[in-house]
C-alpha positions in Angstrom: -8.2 22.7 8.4 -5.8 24.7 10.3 -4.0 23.1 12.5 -0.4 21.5 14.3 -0.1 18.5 12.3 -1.2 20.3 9.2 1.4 23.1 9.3 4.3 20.6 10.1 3.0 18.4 7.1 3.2 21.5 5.0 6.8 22.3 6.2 7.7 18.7 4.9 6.2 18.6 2.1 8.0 21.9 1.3 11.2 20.6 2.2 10.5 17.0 -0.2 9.7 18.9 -3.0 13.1 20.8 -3.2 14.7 17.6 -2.7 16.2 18.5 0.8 15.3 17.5 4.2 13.5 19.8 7.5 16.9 20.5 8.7 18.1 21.9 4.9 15.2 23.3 4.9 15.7 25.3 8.0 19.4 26.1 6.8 18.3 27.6 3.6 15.7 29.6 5.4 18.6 31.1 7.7 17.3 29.4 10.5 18.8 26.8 13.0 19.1 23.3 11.5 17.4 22.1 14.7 14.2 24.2 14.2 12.3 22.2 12.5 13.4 18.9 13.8 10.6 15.7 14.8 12.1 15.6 18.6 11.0 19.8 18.3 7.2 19.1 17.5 6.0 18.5 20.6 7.2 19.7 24.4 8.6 17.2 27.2 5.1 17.0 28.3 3.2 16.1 24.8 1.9 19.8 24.2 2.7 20.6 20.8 5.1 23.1 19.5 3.9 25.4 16.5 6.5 26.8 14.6 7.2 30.1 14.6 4.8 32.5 11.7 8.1 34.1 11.4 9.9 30.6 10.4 7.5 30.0 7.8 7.7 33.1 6.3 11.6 32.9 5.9 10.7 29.2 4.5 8.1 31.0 1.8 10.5 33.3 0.7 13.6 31.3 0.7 11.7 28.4 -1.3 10.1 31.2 -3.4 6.8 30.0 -2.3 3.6 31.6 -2.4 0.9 31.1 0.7 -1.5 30.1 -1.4 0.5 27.0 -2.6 1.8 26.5 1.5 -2.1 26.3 2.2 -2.3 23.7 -0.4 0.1 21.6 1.2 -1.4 22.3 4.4 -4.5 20.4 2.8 -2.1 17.4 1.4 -3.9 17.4 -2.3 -0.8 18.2 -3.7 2.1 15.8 -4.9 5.3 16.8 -3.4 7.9 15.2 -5.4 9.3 14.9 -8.4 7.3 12.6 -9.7 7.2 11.3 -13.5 3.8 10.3 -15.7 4.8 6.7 -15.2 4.4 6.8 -11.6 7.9 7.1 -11.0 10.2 9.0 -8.8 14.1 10.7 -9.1 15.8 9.5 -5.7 19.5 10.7 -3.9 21.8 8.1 -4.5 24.8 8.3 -3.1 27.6 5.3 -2.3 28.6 3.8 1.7 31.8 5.6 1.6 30.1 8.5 0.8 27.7 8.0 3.3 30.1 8.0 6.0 31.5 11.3 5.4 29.8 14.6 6.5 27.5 16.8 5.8 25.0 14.6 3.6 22.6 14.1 6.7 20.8 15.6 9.5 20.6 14.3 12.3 17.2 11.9 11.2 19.1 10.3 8.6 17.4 12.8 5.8 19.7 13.0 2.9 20.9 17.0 3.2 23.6 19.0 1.1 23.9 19.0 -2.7 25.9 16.6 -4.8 23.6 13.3 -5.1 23.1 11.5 -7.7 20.4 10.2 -8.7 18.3 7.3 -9.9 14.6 6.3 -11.1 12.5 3.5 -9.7 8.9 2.8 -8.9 7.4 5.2 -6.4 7.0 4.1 -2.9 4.6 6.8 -1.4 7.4 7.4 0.8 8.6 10.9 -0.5 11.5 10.6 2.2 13.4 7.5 0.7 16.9 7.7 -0.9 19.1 4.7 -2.1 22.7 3.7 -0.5 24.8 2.0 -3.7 26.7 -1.2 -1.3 30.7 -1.4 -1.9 33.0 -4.5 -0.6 31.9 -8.1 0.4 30.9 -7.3 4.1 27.5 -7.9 3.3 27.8 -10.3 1.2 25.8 -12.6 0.9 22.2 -10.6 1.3 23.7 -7.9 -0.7 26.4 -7.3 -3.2 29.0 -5.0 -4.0 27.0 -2.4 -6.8 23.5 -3.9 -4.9 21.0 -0.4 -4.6 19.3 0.1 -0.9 16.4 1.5 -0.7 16.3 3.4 2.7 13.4 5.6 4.4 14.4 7.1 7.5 10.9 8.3 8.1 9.9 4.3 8.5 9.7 3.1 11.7 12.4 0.2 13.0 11.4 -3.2 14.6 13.0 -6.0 15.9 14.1 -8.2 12.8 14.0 -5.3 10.1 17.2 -4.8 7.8 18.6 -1.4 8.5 21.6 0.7 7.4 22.5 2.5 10.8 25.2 5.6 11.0 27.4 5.7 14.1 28.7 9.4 15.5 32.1 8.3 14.3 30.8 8.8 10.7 30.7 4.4 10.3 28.3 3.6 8.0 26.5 -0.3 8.2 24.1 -2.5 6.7 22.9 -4.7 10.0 19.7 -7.0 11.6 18.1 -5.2 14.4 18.3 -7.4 17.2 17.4 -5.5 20.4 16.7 -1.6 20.7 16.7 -0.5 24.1 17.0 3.1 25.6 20.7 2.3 26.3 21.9 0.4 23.4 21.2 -1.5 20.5 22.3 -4.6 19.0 22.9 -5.1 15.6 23.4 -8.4 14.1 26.0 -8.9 10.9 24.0 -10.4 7.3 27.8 -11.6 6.3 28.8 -14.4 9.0 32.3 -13.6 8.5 31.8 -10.3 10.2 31.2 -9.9 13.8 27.5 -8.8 15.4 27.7 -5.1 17.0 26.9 -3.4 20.1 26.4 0.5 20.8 25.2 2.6 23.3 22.5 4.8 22.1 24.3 7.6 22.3 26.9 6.6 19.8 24.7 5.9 17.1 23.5 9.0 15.2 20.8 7.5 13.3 19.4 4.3 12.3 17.3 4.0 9.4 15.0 1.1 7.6 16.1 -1.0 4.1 12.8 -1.0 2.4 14.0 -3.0 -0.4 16.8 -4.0 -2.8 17.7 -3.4 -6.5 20.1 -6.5 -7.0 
């Protein structure tokens, strides 16, 4: 079926299966890293926004795509990543101090860029996940120095859930979401030895959810 949600699930799914996220996928097309953003989908007033049949064709050729396999994906039969026999899936792994540098994320929390490396584990169904590699004792004792974190930004956040949250400033954190408001948030520390945090909404540039843990 033709339709909104079916061409923005193809985009995706383009994007997951050559390991990058909408906005790399928009970079590699020549297009703004913004055009195929979530917060783009649908106008102020809830009408949705189709991309562009000129966007999609840059995002064919530049992925070396043919239509027919875009309609496939349009459908949603197809697997998009790279999947193994065993059921299991090749993730970005990168480290914290890594993570707080540039140019590895959009502005989602999608892993962008080149350079990861990578690990194996058990698929999720989340196509989106990647794995932070924790470094120090500041979240000690939840999780360890050399502890894997299993992070999909495409999960949505609660009140309670572990998250790893990246403030504009490039600082990079494992927290407890306390309170989410559309001011600030409030995050609280796992170490005790390490003081909760405040922001304003505006300085955080993503916050994403810790699925699980390889310890």
């Amino acid at each position: 079926m033709f339709s909104h949600d079916r061409i923005w699930l193809a985009i995706d799914a383009l994007a997951t299966r050559h390991r990058m996220s909408p906005s790399g996928l928009a970079r590699r097309a020549g297009l703004d890293p913004t055009t195929f953003n979530k917060s783009k989908r649908n106008a102020s007033d809830g009408r949705p926004r189709w991309p562009s049949t000129e966007s999609i064709a840059k995002v064919i050729a530049a992925t070396d795509t043919s239509i027919e396999e875009f309609a496939t994906l349009m459908r949603g039969d197809v697997p998009t990543g790279p999947r193994s026999a065993s059921g299991a899936m090749s993730v970005p792994l990168l480290g914290f101090a890594e993570a707080g540098g540039g140019g590895f994320f959009d502005d989602s929390g999608f892993p962008a860029g080149q350079g990861w490396d990578e690990i194996t584990l058990p698929s999720t169904g989340d196509e989106t996940v990647y794995a932070l590699e924790v470094s120090g004792q500041s979240m000690m004792p939840l999780y360890r120095d050399g502890d894997i974190l299993i992070i999909s930004p495409a999960s949505s956040v609660r009140r309670g859930d572990r998250v790893v949250v990246r403030t504009r400033d490039g600082e990079v954190m494992a927290k407890i979401l306390q309170r989410q408001t559309s001011r600030t948030i409030e995050l609280a520390s796992v170490n005790p030895d390490f003081p909760d945090r405040q922001f304003q909404i505006d300085e955080v540039e993503w916050v994403a959810r810790i699925l699980w843990a390889s310890q």
